[in-house]
Structures are given as C-alpha cells and as structure tokens.
C-alpha positions as CSV (number, residue, x, y, z in Angstrom):
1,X,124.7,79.1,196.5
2,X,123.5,82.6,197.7
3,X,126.9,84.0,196.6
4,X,126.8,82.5,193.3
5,X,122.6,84.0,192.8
6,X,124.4,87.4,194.1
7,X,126.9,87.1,191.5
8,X,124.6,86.6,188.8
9,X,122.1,89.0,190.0
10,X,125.4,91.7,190.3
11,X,126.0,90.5,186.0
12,X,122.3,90.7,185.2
13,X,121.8,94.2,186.9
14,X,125.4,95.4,185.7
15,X,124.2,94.4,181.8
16,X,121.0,96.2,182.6
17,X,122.5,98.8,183.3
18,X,125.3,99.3,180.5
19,X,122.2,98.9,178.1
20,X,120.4,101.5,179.4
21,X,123.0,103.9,179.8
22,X,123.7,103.2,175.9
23,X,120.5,103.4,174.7
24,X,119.8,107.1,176.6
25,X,123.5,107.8,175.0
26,X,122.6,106.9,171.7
27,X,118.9,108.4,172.3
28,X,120.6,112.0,173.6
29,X,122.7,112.1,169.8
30,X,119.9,111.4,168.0
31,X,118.2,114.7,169.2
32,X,118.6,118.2,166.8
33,X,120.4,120.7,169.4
34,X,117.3,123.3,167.7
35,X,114.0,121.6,168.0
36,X,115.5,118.5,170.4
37,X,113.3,116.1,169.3
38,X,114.5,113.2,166.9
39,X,116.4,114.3,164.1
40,X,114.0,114.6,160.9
41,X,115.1,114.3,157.7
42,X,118.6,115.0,158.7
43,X,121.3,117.4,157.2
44,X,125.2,118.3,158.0
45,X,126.3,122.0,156.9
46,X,130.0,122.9,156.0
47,X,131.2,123.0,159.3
48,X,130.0,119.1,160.1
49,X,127.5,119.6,162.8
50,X,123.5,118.4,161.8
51,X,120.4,119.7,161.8
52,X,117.0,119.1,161.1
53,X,116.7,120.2,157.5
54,X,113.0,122.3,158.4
55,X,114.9,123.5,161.6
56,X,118.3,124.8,159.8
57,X,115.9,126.4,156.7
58,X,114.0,128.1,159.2
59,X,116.9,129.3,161.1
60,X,118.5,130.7,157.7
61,X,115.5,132.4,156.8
62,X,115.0,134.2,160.4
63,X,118.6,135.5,160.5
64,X,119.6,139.0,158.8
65,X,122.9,138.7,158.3
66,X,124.8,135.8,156.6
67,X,124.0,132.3,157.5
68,X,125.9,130.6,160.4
69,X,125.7,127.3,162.4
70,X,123.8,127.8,165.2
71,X,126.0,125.3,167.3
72,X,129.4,126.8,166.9
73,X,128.6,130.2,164.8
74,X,130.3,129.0,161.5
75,X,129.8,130.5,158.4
76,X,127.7,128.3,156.2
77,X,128.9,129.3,153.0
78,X,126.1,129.4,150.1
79,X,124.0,127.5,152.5
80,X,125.1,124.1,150.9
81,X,123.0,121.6,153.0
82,X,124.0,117.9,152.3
83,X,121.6,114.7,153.3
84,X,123.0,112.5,156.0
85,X,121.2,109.2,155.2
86,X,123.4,106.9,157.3
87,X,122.6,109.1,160.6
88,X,118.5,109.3,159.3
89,X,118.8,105.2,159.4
90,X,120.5,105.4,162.5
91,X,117.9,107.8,164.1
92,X,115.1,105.7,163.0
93,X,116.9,102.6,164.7
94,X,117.0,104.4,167.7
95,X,114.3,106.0,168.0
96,X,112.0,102.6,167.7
97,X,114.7,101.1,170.7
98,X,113.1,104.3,173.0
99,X,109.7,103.5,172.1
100,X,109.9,100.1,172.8
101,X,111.6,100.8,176.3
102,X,108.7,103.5,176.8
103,X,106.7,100.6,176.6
104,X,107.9,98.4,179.6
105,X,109.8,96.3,176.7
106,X,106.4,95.3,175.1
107,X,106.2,94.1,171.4
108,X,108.9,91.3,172.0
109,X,111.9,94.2,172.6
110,X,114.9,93.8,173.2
111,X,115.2,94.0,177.6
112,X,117.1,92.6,180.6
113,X,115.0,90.0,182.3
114,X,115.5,87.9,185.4
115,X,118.1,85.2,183.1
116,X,119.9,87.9,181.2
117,X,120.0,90.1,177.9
118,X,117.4,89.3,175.3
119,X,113.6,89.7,173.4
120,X,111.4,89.9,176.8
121,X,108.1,88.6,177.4
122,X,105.2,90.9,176.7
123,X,103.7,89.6,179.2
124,X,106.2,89.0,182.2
125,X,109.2,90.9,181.1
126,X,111.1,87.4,181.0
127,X,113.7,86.6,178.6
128,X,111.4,84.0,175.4
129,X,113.7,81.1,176.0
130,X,110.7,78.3,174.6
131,X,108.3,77.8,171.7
132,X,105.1,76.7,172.1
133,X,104.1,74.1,169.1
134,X,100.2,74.6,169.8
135,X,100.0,78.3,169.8
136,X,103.2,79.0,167.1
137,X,104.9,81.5,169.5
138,X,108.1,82.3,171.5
139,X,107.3,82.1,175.5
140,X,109.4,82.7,178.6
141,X,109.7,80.1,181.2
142,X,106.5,81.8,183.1
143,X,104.1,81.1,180.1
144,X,105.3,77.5,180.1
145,X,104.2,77.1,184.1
146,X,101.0,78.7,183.2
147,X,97.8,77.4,182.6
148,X,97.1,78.6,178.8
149,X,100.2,75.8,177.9
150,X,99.5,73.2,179.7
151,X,99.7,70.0,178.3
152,X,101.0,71.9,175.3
153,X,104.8,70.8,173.2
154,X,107.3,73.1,174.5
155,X,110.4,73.1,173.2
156,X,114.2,75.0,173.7
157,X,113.8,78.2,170.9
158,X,117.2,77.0,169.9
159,X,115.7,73.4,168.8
160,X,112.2,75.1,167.0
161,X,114.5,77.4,165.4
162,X,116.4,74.9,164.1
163,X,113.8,72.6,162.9
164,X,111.8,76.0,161.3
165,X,115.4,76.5,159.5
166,X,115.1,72.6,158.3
167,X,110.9,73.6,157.1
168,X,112.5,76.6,155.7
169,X,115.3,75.4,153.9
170,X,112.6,72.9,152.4
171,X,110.3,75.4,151.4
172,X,113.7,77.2,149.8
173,X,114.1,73.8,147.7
174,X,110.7,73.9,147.0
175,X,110.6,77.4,145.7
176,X,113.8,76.7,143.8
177,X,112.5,73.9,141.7
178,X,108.9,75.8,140.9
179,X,111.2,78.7,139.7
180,X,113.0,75.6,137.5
181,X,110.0,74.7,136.4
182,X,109.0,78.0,135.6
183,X,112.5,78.5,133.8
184,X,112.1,75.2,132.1
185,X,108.2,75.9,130.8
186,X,109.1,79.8,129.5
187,X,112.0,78.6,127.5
188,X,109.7,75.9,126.1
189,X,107.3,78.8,125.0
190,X,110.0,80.6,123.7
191,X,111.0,77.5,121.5
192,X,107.6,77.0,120.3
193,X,107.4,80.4,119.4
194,X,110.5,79.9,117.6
195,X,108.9,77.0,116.0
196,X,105.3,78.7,115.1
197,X,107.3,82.1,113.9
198,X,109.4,79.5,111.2
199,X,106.4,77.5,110.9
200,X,103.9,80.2,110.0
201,X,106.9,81.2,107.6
202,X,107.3,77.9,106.0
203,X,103.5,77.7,105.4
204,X,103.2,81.0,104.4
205,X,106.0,80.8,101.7
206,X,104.5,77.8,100.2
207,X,101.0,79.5,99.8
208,X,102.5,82.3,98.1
209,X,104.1,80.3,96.0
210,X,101.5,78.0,95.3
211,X,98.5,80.7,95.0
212,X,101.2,82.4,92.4
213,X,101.6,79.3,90.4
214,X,97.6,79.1,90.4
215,X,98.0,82.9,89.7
216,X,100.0,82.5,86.6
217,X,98.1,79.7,85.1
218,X,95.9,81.9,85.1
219,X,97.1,84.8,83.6
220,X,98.8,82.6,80.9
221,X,95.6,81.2,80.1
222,X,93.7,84.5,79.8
223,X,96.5,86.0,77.8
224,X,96.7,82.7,75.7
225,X,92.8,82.9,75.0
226,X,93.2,86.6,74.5
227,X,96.1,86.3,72.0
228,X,93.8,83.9,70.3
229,X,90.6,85.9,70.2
230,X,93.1,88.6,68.5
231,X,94.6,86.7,65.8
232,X,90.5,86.1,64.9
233,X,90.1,89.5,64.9
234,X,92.7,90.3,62.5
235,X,92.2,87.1,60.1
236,X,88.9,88.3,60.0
237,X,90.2,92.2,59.2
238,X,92.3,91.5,56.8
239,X,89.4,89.4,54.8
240,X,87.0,91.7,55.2
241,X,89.9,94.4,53.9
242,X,90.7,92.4,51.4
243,X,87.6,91.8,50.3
244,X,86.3,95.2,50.6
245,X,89.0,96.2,47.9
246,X,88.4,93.8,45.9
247,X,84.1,95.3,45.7
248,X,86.2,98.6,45.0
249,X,87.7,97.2,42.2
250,X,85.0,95.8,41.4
251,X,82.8,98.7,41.8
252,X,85.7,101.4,39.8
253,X,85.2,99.1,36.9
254,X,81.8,98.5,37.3
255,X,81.4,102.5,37.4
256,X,83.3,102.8,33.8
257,X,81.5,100.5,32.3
258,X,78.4,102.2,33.2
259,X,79.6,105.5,32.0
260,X,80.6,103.1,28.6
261,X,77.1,102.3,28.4
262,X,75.6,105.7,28.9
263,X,77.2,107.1,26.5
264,X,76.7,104.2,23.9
265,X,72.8,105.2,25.0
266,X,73.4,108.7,24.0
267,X,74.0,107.9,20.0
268,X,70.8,108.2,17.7
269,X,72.2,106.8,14.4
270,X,71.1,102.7,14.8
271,X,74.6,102.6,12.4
272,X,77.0,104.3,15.0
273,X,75.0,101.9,18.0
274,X,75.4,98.8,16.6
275,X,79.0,99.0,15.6
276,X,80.2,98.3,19.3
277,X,78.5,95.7,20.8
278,X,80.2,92.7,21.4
279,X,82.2,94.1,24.1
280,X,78.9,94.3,26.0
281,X,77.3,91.4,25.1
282,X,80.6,89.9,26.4
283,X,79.6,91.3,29.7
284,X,76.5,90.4,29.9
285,X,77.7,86.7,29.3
286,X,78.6,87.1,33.0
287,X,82.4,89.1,33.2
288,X,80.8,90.9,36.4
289,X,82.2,88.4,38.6
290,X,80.1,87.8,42.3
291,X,79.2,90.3,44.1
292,X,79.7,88.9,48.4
293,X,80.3,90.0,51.5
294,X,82.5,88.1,53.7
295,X,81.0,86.4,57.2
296,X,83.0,86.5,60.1
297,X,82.8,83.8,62.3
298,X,84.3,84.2,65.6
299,X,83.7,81.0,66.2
300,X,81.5,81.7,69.9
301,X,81.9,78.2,70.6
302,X,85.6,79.0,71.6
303,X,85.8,82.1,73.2
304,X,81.5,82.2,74.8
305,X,81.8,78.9,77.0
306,X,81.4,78.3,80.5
307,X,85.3,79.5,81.1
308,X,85.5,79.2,84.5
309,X,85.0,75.7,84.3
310,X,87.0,75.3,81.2
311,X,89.9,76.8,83.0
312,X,89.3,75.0,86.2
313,X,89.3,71.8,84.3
314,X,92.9,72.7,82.2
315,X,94.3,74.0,85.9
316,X,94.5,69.7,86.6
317,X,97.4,70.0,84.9
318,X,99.4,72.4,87.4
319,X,97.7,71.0,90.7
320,X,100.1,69.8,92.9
321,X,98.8,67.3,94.3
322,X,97.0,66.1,91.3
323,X,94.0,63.9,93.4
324,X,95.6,60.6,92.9
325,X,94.0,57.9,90.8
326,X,93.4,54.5,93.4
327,X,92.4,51.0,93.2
328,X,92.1,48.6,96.2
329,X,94.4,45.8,96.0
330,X,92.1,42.5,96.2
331,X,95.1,40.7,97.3
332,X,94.6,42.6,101.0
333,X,90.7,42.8,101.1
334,X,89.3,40.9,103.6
335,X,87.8,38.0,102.6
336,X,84.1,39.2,103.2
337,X,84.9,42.5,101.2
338,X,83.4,42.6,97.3
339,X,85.6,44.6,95.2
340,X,84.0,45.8,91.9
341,X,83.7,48.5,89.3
342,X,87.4,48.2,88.3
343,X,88.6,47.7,92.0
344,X,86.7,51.1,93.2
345,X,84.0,50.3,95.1
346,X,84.0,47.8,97.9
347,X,81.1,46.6,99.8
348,X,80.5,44.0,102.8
349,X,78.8,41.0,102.1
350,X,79.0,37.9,104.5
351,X,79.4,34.5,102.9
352,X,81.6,31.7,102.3
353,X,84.9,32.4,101.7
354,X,85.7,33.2,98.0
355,X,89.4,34.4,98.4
356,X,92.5,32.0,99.0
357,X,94.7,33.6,102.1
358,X,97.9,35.7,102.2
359,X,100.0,37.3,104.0
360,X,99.1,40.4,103.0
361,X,95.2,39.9,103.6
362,X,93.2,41.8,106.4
363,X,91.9,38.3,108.5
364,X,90.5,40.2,111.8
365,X,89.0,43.5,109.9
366,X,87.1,43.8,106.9
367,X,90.0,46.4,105.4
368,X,91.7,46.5,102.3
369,X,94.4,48.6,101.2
370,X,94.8,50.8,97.7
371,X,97.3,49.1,95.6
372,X,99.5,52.6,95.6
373,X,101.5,53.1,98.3
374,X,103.9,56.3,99.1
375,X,107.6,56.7,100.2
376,X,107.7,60.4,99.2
377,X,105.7,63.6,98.2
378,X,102.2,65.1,98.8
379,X,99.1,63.3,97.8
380,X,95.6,63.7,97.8
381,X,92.5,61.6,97.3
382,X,89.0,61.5,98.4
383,X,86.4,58.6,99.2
384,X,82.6,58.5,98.8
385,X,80.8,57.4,102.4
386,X,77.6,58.8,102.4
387,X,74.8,56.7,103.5
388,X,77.7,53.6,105.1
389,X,76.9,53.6,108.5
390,X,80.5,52.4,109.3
391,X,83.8,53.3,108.1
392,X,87.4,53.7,108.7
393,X,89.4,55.6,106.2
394,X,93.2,57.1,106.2
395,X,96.9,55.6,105.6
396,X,98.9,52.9,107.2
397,X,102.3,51.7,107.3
398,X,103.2,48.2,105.0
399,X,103.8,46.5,108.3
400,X,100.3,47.1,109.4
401,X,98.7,43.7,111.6
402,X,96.5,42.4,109.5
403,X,95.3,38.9,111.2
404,X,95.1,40.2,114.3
405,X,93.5,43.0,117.0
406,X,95.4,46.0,118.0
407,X,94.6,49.0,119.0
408,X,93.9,51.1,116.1
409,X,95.8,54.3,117.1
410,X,98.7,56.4,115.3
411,X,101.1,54.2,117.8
412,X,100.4,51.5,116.3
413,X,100.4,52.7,112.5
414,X,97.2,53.8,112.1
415,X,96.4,57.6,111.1
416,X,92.6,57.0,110.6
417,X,89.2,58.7,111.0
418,X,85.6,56.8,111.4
419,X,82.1,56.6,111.7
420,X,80.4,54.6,114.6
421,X,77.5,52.4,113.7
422,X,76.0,53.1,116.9
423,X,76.1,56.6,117.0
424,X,77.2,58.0,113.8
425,X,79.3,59.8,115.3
426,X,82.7,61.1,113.3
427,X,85.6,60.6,115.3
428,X,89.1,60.7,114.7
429,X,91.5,58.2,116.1
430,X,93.9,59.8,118.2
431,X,94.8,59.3,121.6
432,X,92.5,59.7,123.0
433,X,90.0,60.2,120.1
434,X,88.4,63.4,119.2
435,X,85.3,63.8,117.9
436,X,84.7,65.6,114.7
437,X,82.1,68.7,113.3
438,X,80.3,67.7,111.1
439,X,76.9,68.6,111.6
440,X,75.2,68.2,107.8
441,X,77.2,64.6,107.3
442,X,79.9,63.4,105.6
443,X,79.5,62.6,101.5
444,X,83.5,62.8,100.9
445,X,86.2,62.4,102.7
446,X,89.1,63.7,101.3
447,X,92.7,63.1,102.9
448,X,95.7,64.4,102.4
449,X,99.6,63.6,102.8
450,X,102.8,65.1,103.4
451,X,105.4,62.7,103.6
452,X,107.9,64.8,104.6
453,X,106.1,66.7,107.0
454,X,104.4,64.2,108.6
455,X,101.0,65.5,108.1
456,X,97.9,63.1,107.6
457,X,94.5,65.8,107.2
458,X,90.7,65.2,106.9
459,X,88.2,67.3,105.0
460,X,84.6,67.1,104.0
461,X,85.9,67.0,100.5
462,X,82.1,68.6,99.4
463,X,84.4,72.0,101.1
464,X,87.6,71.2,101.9
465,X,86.5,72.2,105.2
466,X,89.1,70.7,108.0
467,X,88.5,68.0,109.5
468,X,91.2,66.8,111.5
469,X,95.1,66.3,111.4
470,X,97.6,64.0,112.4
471,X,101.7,64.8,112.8
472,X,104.3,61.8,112.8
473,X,107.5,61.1,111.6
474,X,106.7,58.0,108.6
475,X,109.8,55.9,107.9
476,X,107.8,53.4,105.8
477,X,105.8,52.9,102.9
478,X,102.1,54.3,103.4
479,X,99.3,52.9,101.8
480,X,95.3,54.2,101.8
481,X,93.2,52.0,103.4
482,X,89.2,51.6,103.2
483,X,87.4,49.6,106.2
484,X,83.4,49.2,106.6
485,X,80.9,46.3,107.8
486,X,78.0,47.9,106.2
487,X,76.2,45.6,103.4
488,X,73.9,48.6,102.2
489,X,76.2,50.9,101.2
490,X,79.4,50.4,99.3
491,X,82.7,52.9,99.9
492,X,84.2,54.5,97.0
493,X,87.4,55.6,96.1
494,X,86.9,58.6,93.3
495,X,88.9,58.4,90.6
496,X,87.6,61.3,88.3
C-alpha cells in the first residue's frame, strides 16, 4: 500500500514537474532578446529571428550605419519587417499560463494537485473533480467535505457535464426551430410582399383604367357639346351673312331708286314729271320687300344647364357597375315580412300567417332574398336603413339555411353587416365581429361585389366612405339578402 501511494506520489510530482519545466521553456521563447519582456506585437526580419516591432524600430533608428539584427548581426535589407501573428497568439497563450501560475493556480488554472494534472481548486489547489447542483460550480473533493455543501447534490463532473451537454443540446434544438420559425415567418413576409407589390399593381391598373374611361366620357362629352355649340354658331353665321347680303341688296337698290326719285324731284315742267310715274307708284304698292334682322337663338336651354349634373346623369351609361336594379323575392320572405311598393320595401309586421311555405322561405329569420342572384361580375347596390333599429344586410350563397339557426358568419355563407337593437351598434359579422365607424348613422348602405375576387365591401352609401370588407372564394350563386324585426321602419332596396 505505501509503495503503491509512493508510486503515485513519484507520477504526480514527475508530471508536476514536466509541466513546469515546459511552461518556463515556453515562457523563456516568448521573451524579445532586446527588451526581455513578452513579445509585443511581434515581427521576424530577413534573417528569421523576432523582435518586438517598437524594440527593432528603435534599434534601426539608433544605429548609424546600415540596419542589422541585433541577435546574429545580419543585414536587414530595406528594413522589411513582416508580422508574425501565429507567434503573437502563441505569446498571448503563454503569457496568461505564467500569470495564472504567478497566482498559486487561482482562477480555475490549469495545476498539479494531490490526484493529478488538471483545473485546480481556487481554493485548495485540488484537482475540481465534482459539481455542486445548489451552488452551479465545479469543486474538488475538499469543498464536497466542507461545511458550505453539505447536504448539497454533488455529482462526478463527468456526469453534470454530460447532463449540461443533454440541456445544451436541448436548448441547440430549441434555438434551431425559433431560427425555423424565423425562416418560415420572413419568407412569409416576403410572399406577402410579393402579393401586396402585385396587388397594389392589379388595383392600381384597374383605377387607371377605370378613372380613364370616366376621363374620356368626359372629354367626349365636352367635345360633343362643344362641336354642337359650334355648328349653332355657324348656322347662325351664315343666316345672319346671308341675310345681311340680302339688306345690301336691298339697300343698293333701295339707294338707286332714291337717286331715281331725286332726280324725278329735280324737273319743273308738271309735263316732263308726270310722264314717268307708274314705275313709282308700282313701288309704292309695296316692291320694297321687308326690311328684318335675323334673331339668333342659341338655344340657352341646351348649352346654360346645370351640366355637371347633366353629365353625371349620361355617365350611367359607362358606370361599371351600373347600381343594380333589385326586387325581393316574396317566395323567400319570411312569413312575417310585408313586401310592397313593387317588391322594394319590406317591413315586419307580426300576424297570422298569410304566406303558404317553401323550401326556399326564411322560417327561423325574418329574411328575404332579392330575386337576382350572381354567378359572375361586379355589382353594386345600396339599401335605405335609416331610422330601423335592426338590420342585417349583405349576400349569401343559394344553399343558405333557411329554417333553421346557425351561426351567421362568412363560414357558414353569410358575408353580412348589422345593426343591434340594443345598442345600435354597427357591426360587421366576421369572426370575430368588428365593430364599425359610423359616428353620424347609417342612411344607406351600399355593398359591393366582386365575384371573382372574392370581395364583399360596405359603405355609407351617403359617401362611399368604407365600411368594411370581406374576402372568400364564392363557388355558388349569391343572392342580396335584407333582414330586420323592426315594425316602424321599413328597409329599402333603391332602385333609382
């Protein structure tokens, strides 16, 4: 047994000692022969040996003759200097060793304890062979006798290190799938910008185009009223022209005439006078002709109108979407639900039942659809709510329940907006619902569709200000529909 701790103790102080006499080997080539101290910022010269560069430079610049390596007198040609990186990492290694060793091994270094080679304790110089759970540290086997661990978990560093490897290799998965995630949620903003850039494009195209349509209505209206005002104007020339050469005529023979009679009046002999005089009397019979100017009627009533309106009236005929003329079907109407004016106007009024069933009747709501439905296109129309206290008004698909309660939402067919009875409230019917500004009231609704691009909007139709929009995918027929429990007030579907 003694032999064997005398062996061990022979190892332990033989290791010892090999690392010592390393370190102080490595520490004594780490040292400039000219200022020996640690190399800084380390340079070789032509003949291979390395300096300090401020200790070379300063040698140079002492010297009078050429430059040569202080170590073996070599001439240093042009007094290239090149940068030794490698040995400045090395130096920097080694130098951190010393200071550690200066230190009695403190800092966790690298030492020789009492079991061998390894990071030492700062506190006993022992070899950390154990981690202490409660304090999060390495210890030696001193610390783990000692009173600040007991009772604490203390386990082999081999065994913490592994299960740390296990936390970290957790954390690594961890920080993988975030960076997925983050992968995963850039290219999706990438995509939607993609998809806003072609959007905005799309929408921005069919402005143009449709503001340039509007644009050329116009312009072919104000030259067509123009062209028109014109063609007055030169009517109306070439009468007054032609009847200003006609007076000319009329005034050249007047004018001979005259001088006729003047000189007539200049004979004295009653003989010579009254030889000529049926000519004149002639005239006097009425030969003259009428004597007019012409009146030029522009005709104000044409051109001096309220144009804007005139125009904005005739521009009906190039509005796409033109609002669409509706009726409500009666055959859908709830059975509580009076349709009049034409199939217009509805209005609630509880009674007995006045309306045979059908499939296609609203039993559980008091709705009723338009009797136009849509497979295609864009379409607009507007209803009249003011003062109904509750309504529901938008599109829904032909296979809409209709004798029974669902939930009213675009998952189940309904791309709707409505006002509470209780609260007044305007809320569109989303999921979950959004409430809508409209702080001076609703008079009209007006909604609009795009078939194609699955678009259901709102406006206060009084502004087209937005209301509120819904986006789908619609694989069936659409039809308007109308809802309302309010007996006061009926809801209106504009047709003019």
């Amino acid at each position: 047994m003694t032999d064997r701790h005398t062996k061990t103790d022979t190892e332990t102080g033989a290791a010892a000692f090999t690392v010592e006499q390393e370190l102080e080997k490595m520490r004594k080539e780490s040292l400039c022969s000219l200022c020996l101290d640690f190399y800084r910022d380390p340079v070789t010269v032509g003949c291979g040996h390395m300096f300090c560069r401020p200790c070379i430079l300063r040698q140079e610049a002492s010297g009078s003759g050429a430059p040569s390596c202080p170590q073996c007198g070599a001439q240093l040609a042009g007094g290239i200097l090149r940068d030794n990186r490698f040995a400045a990492s090395m130096v920097a290694s080694v130098r951190r060793l010393v200071e550690r060793r200066g230190r009695g091994g403190g800092g966790n270094g690298v030492g020789v304890g009492s079991q061998g080679v390894g990071f030492l304790c700062p506190e006993h110089d022992e070899i950390l062979k154990l981690f202490c759970w409660e304090h999060q540290r390495a210890i030696c086997l001193v610390c783990a006798k000692s009173e600040a661990h007991q009772n604490h978990t203390v386990r082999p560093m081999k065994e913490a290190a592994e299960f740390y490897r296990g936390k970290l290799r957790e954390e690594l998965v961890s920080r993988e799938e975030e960076l997925e995630a983050i992968r995963i949620a850039k290219d999706e903003d990438v995509n939607s910008l993609r998809q806003l850039k072609e959007c905005v494009c799309r929408l921005r195209t069919r402005i143009e185009a449709e503001f340039d349509e509007m644009l050329q209505f116009l312009i072919n209206e104000k030259a067509a009223l123009i062209t028109r005002l014109d063609e007055k104007q030169k009517n109306a020339n070439k009468e007054v022209e032609e009847n200003m050469k006609r007076l000319s005529d009329q005034s050249t023979l007047i004018n001979k005439e005259k001088l006729d009679i003047q000189q007539r009046l200049s004979v004295q002999e009653a003989e010579l006078l009254l030889q000529n005089v049926t000519p004149i009397s002639d005239r006097s019979d009425g030969e003259g002709g009428v004597v007019s100017s012409v009146s030029v009627d522009l005709s104000l009533g044409e051109f001096s109108r309220p144009l804007q309106y005139f125009v904005w009236k005739r521009m009906f005929k190039v509005l796409k979407p033109v609002p669409a003329s509706l009726t409500l079907n009666a055959r859908t109407a709830n059975r509580n639900l009076h349709l009049f004016d034409n199939g217009t106007q509805m209005i609630f009024r509880r009674g007995p039942p006045c309306a045979i069933d059908n499939p296609e009747r609203f039993t559980h709501w008091p709705s009723a659809l338009c009797s136009e439905g849509f497979t295609a296109g864009r379409h607009y129309w507007e209803v009249e709510v003011e003062n109904n206290s509750t309504w529901r008004v938008g599109v829904v698909p032909e296979s809409v329940p209709r004798n029974k309660d669902c939930d009213r939402k675009p998952a189940t067919g309904f791309w709707t907006i409505v006002r509470h009875v209780l609260n007044g409230q305007f809320v569109s019917m989303s999921a979950p619902p959004t409430p809508l500004s409209a702080e001076m009231g609703l008079k009209k609704v007006g909604i609009y569709l795009d078939y194609e691009g699955g678009q259901v909007s709102f406006y206060n139709a009084e502004d087209m200000s937005h209301l509120y929009t819904f986006t789908d995918t619609f694989t069936e027929k659409l039809y308007p529909i109308l809802s309302s429990d309010c007996a006061k007030k009926a809801l209106k579907v504009i047709t003019d």
